[in-house]
C-alpha positions in Angstrom: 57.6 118.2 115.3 60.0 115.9 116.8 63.8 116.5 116.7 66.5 114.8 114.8 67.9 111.9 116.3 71.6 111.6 117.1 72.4 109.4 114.7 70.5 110.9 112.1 72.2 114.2 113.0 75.1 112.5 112.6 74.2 111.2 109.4 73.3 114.2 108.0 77.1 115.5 108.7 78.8 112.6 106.7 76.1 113.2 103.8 77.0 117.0 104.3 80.9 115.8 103.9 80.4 113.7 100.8 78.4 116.4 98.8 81.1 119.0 99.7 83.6 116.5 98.4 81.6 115.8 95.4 81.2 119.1 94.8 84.5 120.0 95.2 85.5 117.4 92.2 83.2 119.3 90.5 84.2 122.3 90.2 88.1 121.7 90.1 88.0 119.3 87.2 86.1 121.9 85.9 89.1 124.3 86.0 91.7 122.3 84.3 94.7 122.9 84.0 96.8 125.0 81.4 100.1 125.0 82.4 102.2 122.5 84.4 103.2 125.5 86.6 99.6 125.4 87.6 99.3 122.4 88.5 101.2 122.8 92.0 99.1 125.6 92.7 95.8 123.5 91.9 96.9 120.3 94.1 97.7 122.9 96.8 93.9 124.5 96.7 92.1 121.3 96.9 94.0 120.3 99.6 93.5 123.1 101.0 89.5 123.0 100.5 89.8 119.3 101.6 91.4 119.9 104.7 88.6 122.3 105.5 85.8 120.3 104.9 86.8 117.5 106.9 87.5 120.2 109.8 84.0 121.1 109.1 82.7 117.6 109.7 84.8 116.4 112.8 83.9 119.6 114.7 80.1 118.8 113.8 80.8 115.4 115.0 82.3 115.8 118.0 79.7 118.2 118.9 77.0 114.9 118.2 79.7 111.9 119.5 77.9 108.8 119.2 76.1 107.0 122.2 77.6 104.4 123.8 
């Protein structure tokens, strides 16, 4: 069994990234909104969730930095 490749590592992170994303979309058009007072609140949390998941992905990537 042979280990993954950089790039493919690397690859794997930015599918990882696109997923969460996706499924991030997902769920907070699920949600909705109700109330306009909400909507701060909402904009806020997927920002929030966001932020995270690209933190997620450039510490994986820096961890796998490309050959030059």
């Amino acid at each position: 069994m042979s280990s993954p490749t950089r790039e493919s590592t690397r690859h794997s992170i930015a599918d990882r990234l696109l997923t969460s994303l996706e499924d991030l979309v997902r769920r907070h058009r699920a949600l909705g909104l109700h109330a306009a007072e909400e909507s701060a609140l909402h904009a806020e949390l997927i920002a929030a969730e966001v932020a995270h998941e690209l933190a997620v992905a450039r510490s994986a990537l820096h961890r796998h930095p490309p050959l030059r």
